[in-house]
N, C-alpha and C positions, 0 to 999 in steps of 0.2 A: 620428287623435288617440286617444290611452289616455285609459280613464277609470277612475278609482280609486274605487272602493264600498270596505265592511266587508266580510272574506274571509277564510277560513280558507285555509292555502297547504299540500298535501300532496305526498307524493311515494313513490307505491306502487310497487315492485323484486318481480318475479317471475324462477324460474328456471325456464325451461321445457324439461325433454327431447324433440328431437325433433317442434315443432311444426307441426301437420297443417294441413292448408289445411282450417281453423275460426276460430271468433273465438279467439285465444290469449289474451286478456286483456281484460275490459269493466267497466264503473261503473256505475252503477244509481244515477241520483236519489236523493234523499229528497223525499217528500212536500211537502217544503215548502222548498229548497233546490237552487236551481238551479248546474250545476258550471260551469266554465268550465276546457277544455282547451291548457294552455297548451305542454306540449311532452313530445315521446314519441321515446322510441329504443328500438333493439334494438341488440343487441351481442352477439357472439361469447364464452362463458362458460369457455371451456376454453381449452389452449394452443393448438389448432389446428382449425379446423373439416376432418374427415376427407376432405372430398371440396367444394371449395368453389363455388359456383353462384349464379345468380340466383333472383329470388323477387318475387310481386306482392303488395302489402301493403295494405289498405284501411283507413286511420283513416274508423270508421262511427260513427252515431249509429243507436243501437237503439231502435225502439220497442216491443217486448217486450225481456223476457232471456232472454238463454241460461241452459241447464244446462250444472253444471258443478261443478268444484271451491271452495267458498267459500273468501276470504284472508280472516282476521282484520282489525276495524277497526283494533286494536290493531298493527296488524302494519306500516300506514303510517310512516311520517317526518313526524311533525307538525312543520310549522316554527315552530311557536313550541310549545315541551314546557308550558305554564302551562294551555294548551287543551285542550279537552273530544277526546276522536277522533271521525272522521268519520260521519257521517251516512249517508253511500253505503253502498251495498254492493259487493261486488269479489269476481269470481269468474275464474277460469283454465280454459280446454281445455276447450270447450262439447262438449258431448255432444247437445246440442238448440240450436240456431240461436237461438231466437227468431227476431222479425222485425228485419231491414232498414232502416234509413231513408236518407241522406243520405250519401255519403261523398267521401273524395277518395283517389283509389287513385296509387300510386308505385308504382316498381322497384327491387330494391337488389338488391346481393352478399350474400353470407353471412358474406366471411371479412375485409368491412371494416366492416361493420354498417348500420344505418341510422338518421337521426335528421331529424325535425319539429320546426324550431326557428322557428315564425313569430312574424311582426311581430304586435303587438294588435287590431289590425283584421284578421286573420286566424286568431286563436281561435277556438277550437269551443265556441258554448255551449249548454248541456245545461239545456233549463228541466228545473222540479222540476216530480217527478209519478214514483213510483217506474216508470211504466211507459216513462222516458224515461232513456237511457242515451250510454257510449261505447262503442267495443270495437275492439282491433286483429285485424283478422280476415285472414288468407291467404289468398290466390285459389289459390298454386301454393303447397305446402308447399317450405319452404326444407329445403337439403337435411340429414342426419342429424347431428346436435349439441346443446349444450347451449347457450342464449341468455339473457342476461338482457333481459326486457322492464322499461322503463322509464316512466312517465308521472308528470309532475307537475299537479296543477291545483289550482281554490281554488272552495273551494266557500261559494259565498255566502249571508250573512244570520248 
């Protein structure tokens, strides 16, 4: 059964060159704002991936964050334009792991993409506490190309 609170709905777009087997893209709580993960893809960014292959992908929950490149709040898809921007914070291609928590690992191709589109009862949710996060993280660097990462979620209260 879905349950429906008060929630803000985002949808963070990164394009990533060439992503290493690190977390390529994470969320970071806000203090008082717990997110909820409602679907994630990657996709192929260019006209052709040069060499195309397999890859293990881990949608994780972080209990530290990584270092990394920070994305602008501003930089989300607020689904409704009237709203304040997000709360989280949002960074790309860790340079420092952070820690680990919880995940569910999949396999995908390179040159069809891959996408997490679960039922509601299979959401990921992210209580608040900035030291609580998401991150899509790479076991096996997928192979040489440009991807866009995709995640949408809503960050509550």
């Amino acid at each position: 059964m879905a349950v429906t609170v008060p929630s803000r709905s985002f949808t963070v777009d990164a394009l990533i060159t060439n992503p290493g087997a690190v977390t390529n893209l994470w969320f970071m709580a806000s203090a008082t704002r717990p997110l909820v993960v409602i679907r994630a893809n990657i996709e192929p960014a260019q006209s052709a991936i040069p060499t195309a292959g397999g890859a293990r992908v881990r949608l994780i929950r972080k209990t530290t964050a990584p270092t990394g490149t920070a994305i602008a709040a501003s930089a989300n898809l607020n689904h409704d334009p009237g709203d304040a921007d997000a709360l989280f914070t949002i960074g790309h291609t860790a340079t420092a792991e952070g820690t680990d928590g919880d995940f569910l690992e999949r396999g995908w191709r390179s040159d069809v993409g891959f996408e997490w589109a679960p039922t509601p009862e299979e959401y990921i949710v992210v209580p608040a506490g900035t030291s609580n996060g998401f991150g899509i993280k790479h076991m096996t660097a997928p192979p040489a190309g440009v991807y866009a990462f995709t995640v949408t979620l809503h960050e509550i209260g």
